[in-house]
Every structure is written in C-alpha cells, then in structure tokens.
Backbone as numpy.savetxt, mean C-alpha at the origin, in Angstrom:
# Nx Ny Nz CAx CAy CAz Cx Cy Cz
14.95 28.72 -7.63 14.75 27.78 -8.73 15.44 26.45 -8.42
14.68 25.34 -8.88 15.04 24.10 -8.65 16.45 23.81 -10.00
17.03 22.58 -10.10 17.36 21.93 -10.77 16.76 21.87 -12.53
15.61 21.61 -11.97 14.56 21.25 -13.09 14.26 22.99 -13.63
14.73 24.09 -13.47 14.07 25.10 -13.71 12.63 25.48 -13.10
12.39 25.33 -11.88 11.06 25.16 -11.22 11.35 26.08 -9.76
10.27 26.78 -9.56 10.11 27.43 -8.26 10.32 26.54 -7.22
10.21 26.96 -6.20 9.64 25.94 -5.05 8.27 25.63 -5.15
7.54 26.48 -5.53 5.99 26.89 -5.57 5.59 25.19 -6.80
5.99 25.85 -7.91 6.27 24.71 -8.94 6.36 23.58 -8.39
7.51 23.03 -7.65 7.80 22.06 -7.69 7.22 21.32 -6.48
6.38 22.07 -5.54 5.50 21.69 -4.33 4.53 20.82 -5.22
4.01 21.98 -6.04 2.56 21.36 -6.58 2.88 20.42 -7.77
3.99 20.30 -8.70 4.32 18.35 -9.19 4.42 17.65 -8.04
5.13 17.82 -7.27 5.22 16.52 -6.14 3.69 16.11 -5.82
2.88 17.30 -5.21 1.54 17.03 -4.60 0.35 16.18 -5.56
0.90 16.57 -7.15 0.13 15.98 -7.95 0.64 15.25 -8.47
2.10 13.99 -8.10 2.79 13.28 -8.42 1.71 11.91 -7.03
2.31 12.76 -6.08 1.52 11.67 -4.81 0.42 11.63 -4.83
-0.67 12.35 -5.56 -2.16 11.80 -5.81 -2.35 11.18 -6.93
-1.73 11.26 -8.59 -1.53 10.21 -8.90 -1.22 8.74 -8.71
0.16 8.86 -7.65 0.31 7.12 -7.30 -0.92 7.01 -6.53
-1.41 7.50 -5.69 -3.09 7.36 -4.61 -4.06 6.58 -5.63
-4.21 6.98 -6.76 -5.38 6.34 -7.64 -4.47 5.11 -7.92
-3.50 4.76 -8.16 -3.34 3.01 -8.67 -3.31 2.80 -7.39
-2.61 2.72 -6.13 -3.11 2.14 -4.99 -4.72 2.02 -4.52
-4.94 3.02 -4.97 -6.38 2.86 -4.37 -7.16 1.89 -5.08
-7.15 1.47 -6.35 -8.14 0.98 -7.59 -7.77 -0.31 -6.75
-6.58 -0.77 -6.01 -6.17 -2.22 -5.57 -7.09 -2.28 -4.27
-6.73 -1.34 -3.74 -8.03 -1.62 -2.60 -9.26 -1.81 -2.78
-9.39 -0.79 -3.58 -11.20 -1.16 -3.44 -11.33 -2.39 -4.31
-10.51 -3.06 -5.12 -11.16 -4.31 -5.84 -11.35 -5.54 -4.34
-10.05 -5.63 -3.52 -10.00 -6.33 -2.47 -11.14 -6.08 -1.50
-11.35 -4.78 -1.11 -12.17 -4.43 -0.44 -13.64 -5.29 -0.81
-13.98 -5.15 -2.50 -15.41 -5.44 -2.96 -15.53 -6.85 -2.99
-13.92 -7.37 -3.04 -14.03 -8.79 -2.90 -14.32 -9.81 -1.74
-13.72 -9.03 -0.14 -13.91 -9.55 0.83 -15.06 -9.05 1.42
-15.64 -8.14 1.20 -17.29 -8.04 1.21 -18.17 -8.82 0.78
-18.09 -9.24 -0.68 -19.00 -10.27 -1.12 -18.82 -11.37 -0.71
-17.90 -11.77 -0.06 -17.48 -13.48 0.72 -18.39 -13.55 1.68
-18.33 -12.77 2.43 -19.15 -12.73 4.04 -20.96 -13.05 3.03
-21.13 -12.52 2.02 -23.13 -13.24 2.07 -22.86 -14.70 1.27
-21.84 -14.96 1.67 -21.86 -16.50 0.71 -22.20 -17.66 1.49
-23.03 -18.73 1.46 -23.68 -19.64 2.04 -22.22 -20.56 3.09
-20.86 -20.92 2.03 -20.01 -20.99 2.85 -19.50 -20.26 3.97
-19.42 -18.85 3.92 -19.04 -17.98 4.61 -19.22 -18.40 5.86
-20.74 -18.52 6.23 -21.53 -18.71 7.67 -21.19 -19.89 8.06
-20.87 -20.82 7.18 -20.67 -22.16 7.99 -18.80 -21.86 8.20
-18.10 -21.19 8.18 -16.86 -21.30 7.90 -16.53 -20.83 9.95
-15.45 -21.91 10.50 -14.67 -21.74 11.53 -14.18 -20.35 12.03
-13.63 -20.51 13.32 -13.85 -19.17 13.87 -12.50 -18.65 12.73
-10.87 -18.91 12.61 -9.81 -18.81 11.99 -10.26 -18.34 10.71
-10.72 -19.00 10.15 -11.64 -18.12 8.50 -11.88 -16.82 8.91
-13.48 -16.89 10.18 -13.82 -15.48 10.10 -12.59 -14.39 10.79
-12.25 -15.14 11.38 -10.69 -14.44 12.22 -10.00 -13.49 11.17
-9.30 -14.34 10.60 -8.35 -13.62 9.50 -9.36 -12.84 8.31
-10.22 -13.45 8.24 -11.38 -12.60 6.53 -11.57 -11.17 7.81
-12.03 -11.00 8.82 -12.64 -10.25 9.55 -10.90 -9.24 9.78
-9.94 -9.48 9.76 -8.19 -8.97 10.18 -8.23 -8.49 8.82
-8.32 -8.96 7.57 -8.39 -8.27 6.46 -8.89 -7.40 5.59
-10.46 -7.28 6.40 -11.27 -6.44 6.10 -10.81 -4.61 6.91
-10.73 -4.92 8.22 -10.35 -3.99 8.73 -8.84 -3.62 8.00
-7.80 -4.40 7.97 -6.60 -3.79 7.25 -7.02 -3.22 5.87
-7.81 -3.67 4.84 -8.10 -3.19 3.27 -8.82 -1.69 4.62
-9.84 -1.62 5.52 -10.14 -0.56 5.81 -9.32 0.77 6.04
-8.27 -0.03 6.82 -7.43 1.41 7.45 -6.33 1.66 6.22
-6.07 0.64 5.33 -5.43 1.09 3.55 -6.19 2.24 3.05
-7.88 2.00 3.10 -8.55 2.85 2.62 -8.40 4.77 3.12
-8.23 4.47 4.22 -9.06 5.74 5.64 -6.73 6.07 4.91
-5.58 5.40 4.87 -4.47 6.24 4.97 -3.78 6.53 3.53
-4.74 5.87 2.23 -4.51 6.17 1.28 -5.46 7.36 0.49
-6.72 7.39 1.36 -7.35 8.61 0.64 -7.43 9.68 1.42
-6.74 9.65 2.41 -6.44 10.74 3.59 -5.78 11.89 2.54
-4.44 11.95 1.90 -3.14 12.87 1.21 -4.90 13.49 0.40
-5.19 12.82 -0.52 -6.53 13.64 -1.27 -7.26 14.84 -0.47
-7.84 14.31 0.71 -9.05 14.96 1.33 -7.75 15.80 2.25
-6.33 16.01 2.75 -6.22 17.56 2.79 -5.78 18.25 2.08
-5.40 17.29 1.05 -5.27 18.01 -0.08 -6.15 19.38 -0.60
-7.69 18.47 -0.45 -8.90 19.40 -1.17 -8.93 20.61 0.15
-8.99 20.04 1.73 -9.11 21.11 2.59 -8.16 21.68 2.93
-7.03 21.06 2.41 -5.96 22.63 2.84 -4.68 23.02 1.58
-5.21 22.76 0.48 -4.74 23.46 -0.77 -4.64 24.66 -1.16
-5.40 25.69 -0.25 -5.56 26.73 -0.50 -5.04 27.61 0.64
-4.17 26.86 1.65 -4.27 27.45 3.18 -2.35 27.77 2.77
-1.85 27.56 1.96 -0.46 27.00 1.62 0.06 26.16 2.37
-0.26 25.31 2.51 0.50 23.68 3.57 1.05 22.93 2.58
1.45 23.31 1.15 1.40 22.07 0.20 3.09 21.08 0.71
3.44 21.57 1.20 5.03 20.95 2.21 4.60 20.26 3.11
3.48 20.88 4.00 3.23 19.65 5.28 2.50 18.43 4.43
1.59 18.95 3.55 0.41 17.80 3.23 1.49 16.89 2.30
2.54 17.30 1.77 3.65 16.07 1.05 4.07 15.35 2.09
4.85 15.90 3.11 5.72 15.17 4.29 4.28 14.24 4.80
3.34 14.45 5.92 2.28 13.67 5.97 1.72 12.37 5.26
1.26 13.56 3.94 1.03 12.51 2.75 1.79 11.29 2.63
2.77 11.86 2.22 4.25 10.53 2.18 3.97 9.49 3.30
4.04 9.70 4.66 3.68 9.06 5.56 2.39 7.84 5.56
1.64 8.99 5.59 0.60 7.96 4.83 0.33 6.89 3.95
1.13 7.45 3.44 0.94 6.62 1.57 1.86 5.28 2.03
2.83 5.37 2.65 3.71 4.29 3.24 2.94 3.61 3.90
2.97 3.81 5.03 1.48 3.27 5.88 0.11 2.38 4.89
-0.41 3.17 4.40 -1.13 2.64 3.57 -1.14 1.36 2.42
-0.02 1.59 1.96 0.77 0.29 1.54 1.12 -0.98 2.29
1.95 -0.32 3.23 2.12 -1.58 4.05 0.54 -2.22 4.71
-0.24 -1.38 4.98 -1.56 -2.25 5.23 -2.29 -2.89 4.59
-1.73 -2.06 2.59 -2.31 -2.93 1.99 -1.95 -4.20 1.50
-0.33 -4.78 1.89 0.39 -5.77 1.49 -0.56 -6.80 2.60
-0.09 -6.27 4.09 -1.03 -7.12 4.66 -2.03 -7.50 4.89
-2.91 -6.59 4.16 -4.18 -7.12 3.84 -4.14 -8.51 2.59
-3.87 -8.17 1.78 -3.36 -9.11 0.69 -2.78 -10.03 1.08
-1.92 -10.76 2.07 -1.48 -11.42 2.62 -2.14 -12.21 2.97
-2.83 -11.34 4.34 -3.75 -12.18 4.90 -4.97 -12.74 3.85
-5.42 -12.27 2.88 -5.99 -12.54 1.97 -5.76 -14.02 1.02
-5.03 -14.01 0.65 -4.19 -14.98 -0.06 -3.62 -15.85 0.72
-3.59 -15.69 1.60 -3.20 -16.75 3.14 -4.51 -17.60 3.35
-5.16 -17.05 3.79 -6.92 -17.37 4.04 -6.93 -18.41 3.06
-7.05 -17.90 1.58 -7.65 -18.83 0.62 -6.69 -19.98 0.59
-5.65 -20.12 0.95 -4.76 -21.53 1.00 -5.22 -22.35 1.99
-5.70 -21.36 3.45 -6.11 -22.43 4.32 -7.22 -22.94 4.09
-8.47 -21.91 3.62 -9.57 -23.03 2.91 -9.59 -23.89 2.17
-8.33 -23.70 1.05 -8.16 -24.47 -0.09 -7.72 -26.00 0.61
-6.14 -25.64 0.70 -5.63 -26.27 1.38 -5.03 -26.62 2.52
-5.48 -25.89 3.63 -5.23 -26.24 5.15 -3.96 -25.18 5.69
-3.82 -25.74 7.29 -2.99 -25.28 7.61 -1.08 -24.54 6.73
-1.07 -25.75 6.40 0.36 -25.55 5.92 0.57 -24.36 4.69
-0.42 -24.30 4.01 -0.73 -23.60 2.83 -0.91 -22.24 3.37
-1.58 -22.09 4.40 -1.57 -20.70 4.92 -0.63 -20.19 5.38
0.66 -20.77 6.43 1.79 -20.59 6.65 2.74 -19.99 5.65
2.75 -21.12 4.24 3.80 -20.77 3.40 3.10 -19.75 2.38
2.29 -19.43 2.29 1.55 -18.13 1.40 1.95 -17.08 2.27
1.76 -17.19 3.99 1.97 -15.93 4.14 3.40 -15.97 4.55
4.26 -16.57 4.45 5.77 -16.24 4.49 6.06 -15.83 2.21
5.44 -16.30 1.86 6.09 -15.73 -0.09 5.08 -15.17 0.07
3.92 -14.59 0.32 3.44 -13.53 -0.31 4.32 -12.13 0.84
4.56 -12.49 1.65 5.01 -11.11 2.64 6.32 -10.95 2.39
7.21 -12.04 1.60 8.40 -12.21 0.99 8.11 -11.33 -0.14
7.93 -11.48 -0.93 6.98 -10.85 -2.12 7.28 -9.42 -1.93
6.19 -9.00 -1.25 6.18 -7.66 -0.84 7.29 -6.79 -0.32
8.23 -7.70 0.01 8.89 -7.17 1.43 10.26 -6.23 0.11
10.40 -7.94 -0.63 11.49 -7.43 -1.60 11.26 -6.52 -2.49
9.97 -6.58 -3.12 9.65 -5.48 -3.80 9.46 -4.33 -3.51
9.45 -4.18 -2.15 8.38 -2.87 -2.04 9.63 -2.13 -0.92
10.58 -3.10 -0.39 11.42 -2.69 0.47 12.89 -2.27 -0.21
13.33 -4.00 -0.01 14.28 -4.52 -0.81 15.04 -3.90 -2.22
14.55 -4.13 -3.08 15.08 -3.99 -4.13 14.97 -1.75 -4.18
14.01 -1.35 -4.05 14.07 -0.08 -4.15 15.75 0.78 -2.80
15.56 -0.13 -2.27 17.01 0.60 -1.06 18.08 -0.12 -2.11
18.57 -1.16 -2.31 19.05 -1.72 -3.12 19.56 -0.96 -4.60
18.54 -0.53 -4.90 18.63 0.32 -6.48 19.66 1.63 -5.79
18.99 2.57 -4.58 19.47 3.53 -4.55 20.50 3.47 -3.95
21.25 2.01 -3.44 22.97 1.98 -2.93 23.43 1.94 -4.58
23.01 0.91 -5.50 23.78 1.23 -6.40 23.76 2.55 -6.90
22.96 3.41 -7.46 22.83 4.66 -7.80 23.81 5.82 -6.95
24.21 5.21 -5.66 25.10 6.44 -4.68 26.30 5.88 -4.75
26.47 4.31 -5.45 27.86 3.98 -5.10 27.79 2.56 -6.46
28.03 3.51 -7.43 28.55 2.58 -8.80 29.33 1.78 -8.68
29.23 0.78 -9.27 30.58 -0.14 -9.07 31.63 0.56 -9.41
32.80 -0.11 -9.53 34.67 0.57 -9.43 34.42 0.96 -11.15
33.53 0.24 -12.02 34.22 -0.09 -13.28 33.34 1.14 -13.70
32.31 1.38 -13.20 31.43 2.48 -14.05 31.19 4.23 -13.36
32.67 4.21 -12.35 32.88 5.58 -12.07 33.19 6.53 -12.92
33.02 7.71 -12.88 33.41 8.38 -13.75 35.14 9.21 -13.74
C-alpha cells in the first residue's frame, strides 16, 4: 500500500490515467498549430514567400509533426500493451515522451512565432521572438518548476518546522 492508501496496481493505473490526461491538453495545442501551418502553405503568399519563410514554416511543420508521433505515442501503448501488465514501463517511456514532446512542441511554437515576426517585421523581429518566446518556455516549463521543488525540499530558515 501506497501513502495514499493505494496498491501498487492502483496507483500504476492513476499515474497512467494522470499522463493521458495531460496528453489531451498538449495535444489540442498541437493539432491547432499543426491545422494552422497547413493552411499557410495554400495561401497565394505562401508560394511567393523566400527560401527562409519556407525554411523555417517547413522546420515547424516537421517539429508540430514529431510533437504529434511523441505525444500520442504514451496513448497507442497504452491501448496495445494495457493488458500485457507493462503499466510501469509504458509510465517511465511515456514520461519520456511526453518531455520530448513538449520540448518539440515549444520549438515548434517558436519557430512559429519567430517566422511571423520575420514576415511581419524582418530580420531582427525573428531573432528577438525567438530568444522571449524560447525564454518563455524555458522558464516556465524548466525554470520555475526545479525552482518550486528546491523550495519545497529546502524551506526557508523561518518556515522550518
């Protein structure tokens, strides 16, 4: 028995259905990006647009891709090996994934939001979007979560017990 009053058995399968929950809000972000940098490419600008446009739109498509192929991966062995008892490997993996997947999807977004500064506004705009948007990410998604869990292992002096 766990902490929580939970088997191991129990507490395999919250985790497993904890990490396919977060899978659906990551995923709903991809595929909006995904549907978005798809519809760019039949746009009359698109075709006239420099090689650096299609460069990076074409770097972002494949990254929203491989977000896709390492965020809905934990699901699909989920469904094929849920029944084999792996629910420990497919978490450890999963987890892997799901990291992975994130980080491809920041840089997809990046490069995304980078792009549209340099069309908008040129070189310089693409530079500093993709240094604060990868800033952005880095703190949120890195940063502040390691951050939380030093304070949580090491309270300040005043709020020891």
């Amino acid at each position: 028995m766990t902490e929580r009053g939970e088997t191991e058995h129990q507490r395999l399968t919250r985790n497993v259905n904890e990490l396919l929950g977060e899978l659906r809000v990551a995923q709903a972000g991809v595929q909006i990006l995904f549907g978005f940098l798809l519809a760019v490419v039949f746009t009359p600008m698109f075709a006239e647009a420099g090689l650096l446009v299609k460069a990076l739109h074409l770097a972002a498509v494949l990254l929203a891709v491989l977000a896709t192929a390492l965020l809905s991966a934990p699901a699909t062995w989920h469904r094929v090996l849920f029944r084999k008892g792996l629910r420990r490997e497919i978490l450890a993996e999963g987890n892997r994934m799901v990291l992975a997947g994130l980080a491809c999807l920041a840089a997809a977004l990046t490069v995304t939001v980078s792009l549209i500064g340099y069309v908008v506004f040129g070189l310089v705009a693409l530079i500093v979007l993709a240094v604060l948007v990868s800033a952005c990410f880095t703190y949120l998604w890195v940063v502040a979560p390691r951050r939380l869990q030093r304070i949580k292992q090491d309270p300040p002096a005043g709020n020891r017990p």
